[in-house]
C-alpha positions, 0 to 999 in steps of 0.5 A, a space after each residue: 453289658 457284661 462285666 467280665 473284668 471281675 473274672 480276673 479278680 482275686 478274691 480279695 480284690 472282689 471284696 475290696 472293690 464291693 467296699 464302693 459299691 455299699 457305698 453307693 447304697 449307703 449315700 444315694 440308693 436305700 434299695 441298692 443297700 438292700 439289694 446288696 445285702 441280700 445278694 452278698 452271697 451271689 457278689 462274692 462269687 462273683 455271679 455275673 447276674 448280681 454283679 452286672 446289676 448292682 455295678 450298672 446302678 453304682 455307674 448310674 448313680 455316680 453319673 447322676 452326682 457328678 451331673 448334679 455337682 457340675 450345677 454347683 451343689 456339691 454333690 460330689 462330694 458325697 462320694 468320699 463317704 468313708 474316705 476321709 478316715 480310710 485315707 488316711 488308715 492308708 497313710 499311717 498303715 503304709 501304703 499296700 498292706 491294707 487295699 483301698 476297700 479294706 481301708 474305706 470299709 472301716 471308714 465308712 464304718 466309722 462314719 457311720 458311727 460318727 452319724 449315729 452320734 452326730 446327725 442321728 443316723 437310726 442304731 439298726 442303720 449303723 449295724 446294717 452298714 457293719 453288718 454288710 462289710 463284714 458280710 463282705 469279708 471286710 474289716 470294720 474296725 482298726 486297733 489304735 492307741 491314742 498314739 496312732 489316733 495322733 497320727 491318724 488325725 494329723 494324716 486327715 487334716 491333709 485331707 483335700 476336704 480340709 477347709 480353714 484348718 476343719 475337716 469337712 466330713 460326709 456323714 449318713 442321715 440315713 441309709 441312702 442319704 448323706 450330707 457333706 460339710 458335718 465338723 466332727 469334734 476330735 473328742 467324738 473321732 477318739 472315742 469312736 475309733 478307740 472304742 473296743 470291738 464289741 463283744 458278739 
C-alpha cells in the first residue's frame, strides 16, 4: 500500500502527525524507535519508502493493542502516552494554535521525564525520546507559570482516565514498553513542567 495521503500534507501537518508515530516505538516497538530516528531525514520529506514502512508497523502494532484490549488487559490504554498532559496543553492553549502532534509531543516528553523520575526509565532513554521530537521539528517543552500549571492540572483531572479523583498515567518502563494506571504526585508533575529549558 502507498500512502499517497501524505503528499497533500503541510509540512507541519507531516511533522505533527510523526508525534504518533514515535509513539508507537516508544509504547511497543524499541526497533520501531530506532528505525525512526535513523530515518528522521527520509520521513520528513516524506520519502515514500520510509513512510509506507514505519505507518505499516504503527497500523500493525495498534491493531495488535486493540486485539489485546478487547481480552480485557487493557492495553489500549497504552496509546494515550503522552496525551493526558498534551490534552490538556490543548485545552489551556485554546484550541488550534498548537496541532495535536505539537501538543502530544511535549507530552510525551513529559512523560518520559516523569518515567525517569517515577519508574526508572534509563536517562539516554529520556533524551533519545527528546531528542527525536525535536529532530522531528516538534516542541518538547511548554513555559508555564505556577499559575498556568494550576490550570493544566484542573484540565487533566477532566481527563477520560481519571479514576477516583486520581489521574491514571501511562509512563515508559523502557523504550518500547509502558505501563498504564502509574499516580503521579502533583509535586513531581510541577517540578518537571516548570523545570527550564536545559542549556545546550
Amino acid at each position: 500500500m502507498r500512502y499517497s495521503f501524505v503528499k497533500n500534507a503541510s509540512p507541519q501537518g507531516i511533522r505533527s502527525g510523526l508525534a504518533e508515530v514515535i509513539k508507537y516505538g516508544i509504547i511497543a516497538d524499541a526497533g520501531l524507535f530506532d528505525q525512526i530516528e535513523r530515518d528522521m531525514a527520509k520521513l520528513l520529506v516524506q520519502d515514500t519508502e520510509a513512510l509506507t514502512d514505519v505507518i505499516a508497523r504503527c497500523c500493525q502494532i495498534k491493531s495488535e493493542v486493540v486485539c489485546q484490549d478487547e481480552k480485557g488487559n487493557r492495553s489500549a490504554s497504552h496509546l494515550d502516552f503522552g496525551h493526558t498532559i498534551g490534552h490538556a496543553i490543548e485545552a489551556i492553549s485554546g484550541y488550534g494554535k498548537l496541532l495535536h502532534g505539537e501538543a502530544i509531543s511535549i507530552g510525551q516528553v513529559a512523560a518520559a521525564r516523569i518515567s525517569g523520575r517515577l519508574i526508572g526509565l534509563m536517562p539516554d532513554s529520556m533524551h533519545r525520546i527528546e531528542n527525536v521530537f525535536r529532530a522531528a521539528g516538534l516542541p518538547t517543552r511548554m513555559k508555564l507559570t505556577k499559575a498556568k500549571f494550576a490550570k493544566l492540572l484542573d484540565a487533566m483531572h477532566l481527563d477520560k482516565k481519571v479514576s477516583g479523583g486520581e489521574i491514571n498515567f501511562v509512563l515508559a518502563e523502557q523504550i518500547g514498553k509502558v505501563r498504564w494506571g502509574e499516580k503521579v504526585p502533583v509535586k513531581l508533575m510541577e517540578e518537571v513542567l516548570l523545570a527550564p529549558e536545559p542549556k545546550s
